[in-house]
N, C-alpha and C positions, 0 to 999 in steps of 0.2 A: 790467180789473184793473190794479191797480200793477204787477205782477211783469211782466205782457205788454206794459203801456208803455213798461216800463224794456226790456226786448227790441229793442222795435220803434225804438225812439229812442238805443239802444246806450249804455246808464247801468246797467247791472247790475253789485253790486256782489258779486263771489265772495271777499271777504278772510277770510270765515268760513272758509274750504279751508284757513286756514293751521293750523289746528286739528289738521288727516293727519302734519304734520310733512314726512317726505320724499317723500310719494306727494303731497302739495297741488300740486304743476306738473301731474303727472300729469294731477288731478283736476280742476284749472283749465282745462288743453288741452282735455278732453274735454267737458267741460260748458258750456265757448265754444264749442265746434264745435255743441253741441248747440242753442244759443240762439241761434245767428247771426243778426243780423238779418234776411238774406237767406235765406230757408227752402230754396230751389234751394243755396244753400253748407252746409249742414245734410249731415250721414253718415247713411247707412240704418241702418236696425237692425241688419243685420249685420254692417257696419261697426264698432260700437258694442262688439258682442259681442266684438269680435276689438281693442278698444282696448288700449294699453298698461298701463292703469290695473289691467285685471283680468290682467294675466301673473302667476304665478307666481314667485320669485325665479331658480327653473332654467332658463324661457323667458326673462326680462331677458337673463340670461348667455347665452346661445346664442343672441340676437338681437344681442348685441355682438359676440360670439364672429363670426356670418356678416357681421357689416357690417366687423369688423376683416380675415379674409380677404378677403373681396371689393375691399377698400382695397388690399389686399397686392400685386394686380395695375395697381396704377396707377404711374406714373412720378412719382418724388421730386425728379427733378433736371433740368432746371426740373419745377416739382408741374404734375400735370395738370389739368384743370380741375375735378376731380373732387375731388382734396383740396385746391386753392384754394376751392372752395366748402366743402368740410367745416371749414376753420380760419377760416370767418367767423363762427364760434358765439358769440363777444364775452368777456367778460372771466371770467368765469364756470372757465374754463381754466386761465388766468393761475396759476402757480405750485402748480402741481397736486400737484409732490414736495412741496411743506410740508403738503401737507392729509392726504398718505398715510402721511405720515411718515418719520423716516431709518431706519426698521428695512426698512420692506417697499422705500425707495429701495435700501439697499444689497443688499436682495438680487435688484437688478435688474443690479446691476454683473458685469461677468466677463470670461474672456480675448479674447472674442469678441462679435458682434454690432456694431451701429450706436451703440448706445446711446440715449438716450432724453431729448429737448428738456422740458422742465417749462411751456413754453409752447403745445405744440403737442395736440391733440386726439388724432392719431395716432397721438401715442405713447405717451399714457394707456390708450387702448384695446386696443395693443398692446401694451401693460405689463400689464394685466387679464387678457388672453387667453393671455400666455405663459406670466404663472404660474400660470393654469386650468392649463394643459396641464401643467406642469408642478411639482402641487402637493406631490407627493408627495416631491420634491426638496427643499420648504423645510424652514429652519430650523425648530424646535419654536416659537422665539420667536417668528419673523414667522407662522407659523400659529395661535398667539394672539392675535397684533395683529390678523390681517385676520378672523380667524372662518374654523369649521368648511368643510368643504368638500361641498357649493358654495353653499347659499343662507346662511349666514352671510358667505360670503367674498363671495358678490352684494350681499347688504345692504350690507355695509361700506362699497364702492365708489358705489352708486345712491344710500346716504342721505349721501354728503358729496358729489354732486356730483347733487344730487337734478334737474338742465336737462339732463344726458348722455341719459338714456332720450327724453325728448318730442323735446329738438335730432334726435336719431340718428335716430328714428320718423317725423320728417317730411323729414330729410333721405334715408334711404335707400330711398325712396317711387321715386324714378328704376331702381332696381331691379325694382319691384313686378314686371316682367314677368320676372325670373333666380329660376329655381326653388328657388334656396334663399333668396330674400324671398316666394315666392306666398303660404303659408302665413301671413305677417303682415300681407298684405296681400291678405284674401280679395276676388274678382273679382264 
């Protein structure tokens, strides 16, 4: 058939995905893994099952949430190779405060902390995770900007940066065997 030609000779066109809006990378990731030409590089069913595509907006958050702690233990100065590999996600990052906006930038500002690069992946993520942690503290207005807590406030962040969830999911795969990734990555 055409569809299995197009497979076998790797011309398959998935642009119809862009239809999902912010889950199409999701939906594209996983539906490449599934066609591969190479049927040995192909994910088991079970694999399939436990894809990013079908998380919930509370499992996205708490897959960020464990891949931003787990970052938290690596050396920033000089980066260890662990977050030189994580800030090779490509441009997609780039100015990441104009996309989130200067309400929810400023209420990342304060008398303390590192502060937070608008180029760097690190600290988006760790920008995400701290005001999870600490939503209850925002302003009324930035809790309208970013949406309800949590899967409102999830959405906000995964549909304007809809390459964060697949980039993270195959980057934090090195983990697979730290008991707080086994669970996303069933064995």
């Amino acid at each position: 058939s055409i569809r299995e030609s197009n497979i076998i000779h790797n011309t398959k066109n998935l642009a119809h995905l862009k239809a999902l809006g912010a889950d199409s990378i999701n939906a594209k990731n996983m539906i490449s893994s599934m066609i591969h030409d190479d049927p040995e590089q192909r994910p088991k069913a079970a694999e399939l099952t436990n894809d990013p595509y079908f998380w919930d907006w509370s499992t996205r958050l708490q897959f960020l949430q464990d891949v931003s702690n787990r970052l938290e233990k690596q050396t920033r100065h000089p980066p260890s190779q662990h977050l030189s590999d994580l800030e090779r996600c490509g441009d997609w990052v780039k100015g990441w405060d104009k996309i989130v906006g200067p309400l929810f930038m400023d209420s990342l500002k304060g008398p303390r902390g590192r502060g937070y690069k608008p180029n760097n992946l690190q600290d988006l993520i760790r920008a995400i995770r701290n005001k999870h942690n600490h939503f209850d503290e925002l302003d009324d207005q930035v809790k309208k900007h970013v949406g309800d807590h949590p899967d409102a406030y999830a959405k906000f962040f995964f549909s304007r940066f809809p390459e964060m969830l697949p980039y993270l999911y195959r980057y934090a795969q090195r983990f697979n065997d730290e008991w707080a990734f086994a669970k996303y990555y069933p064995q």
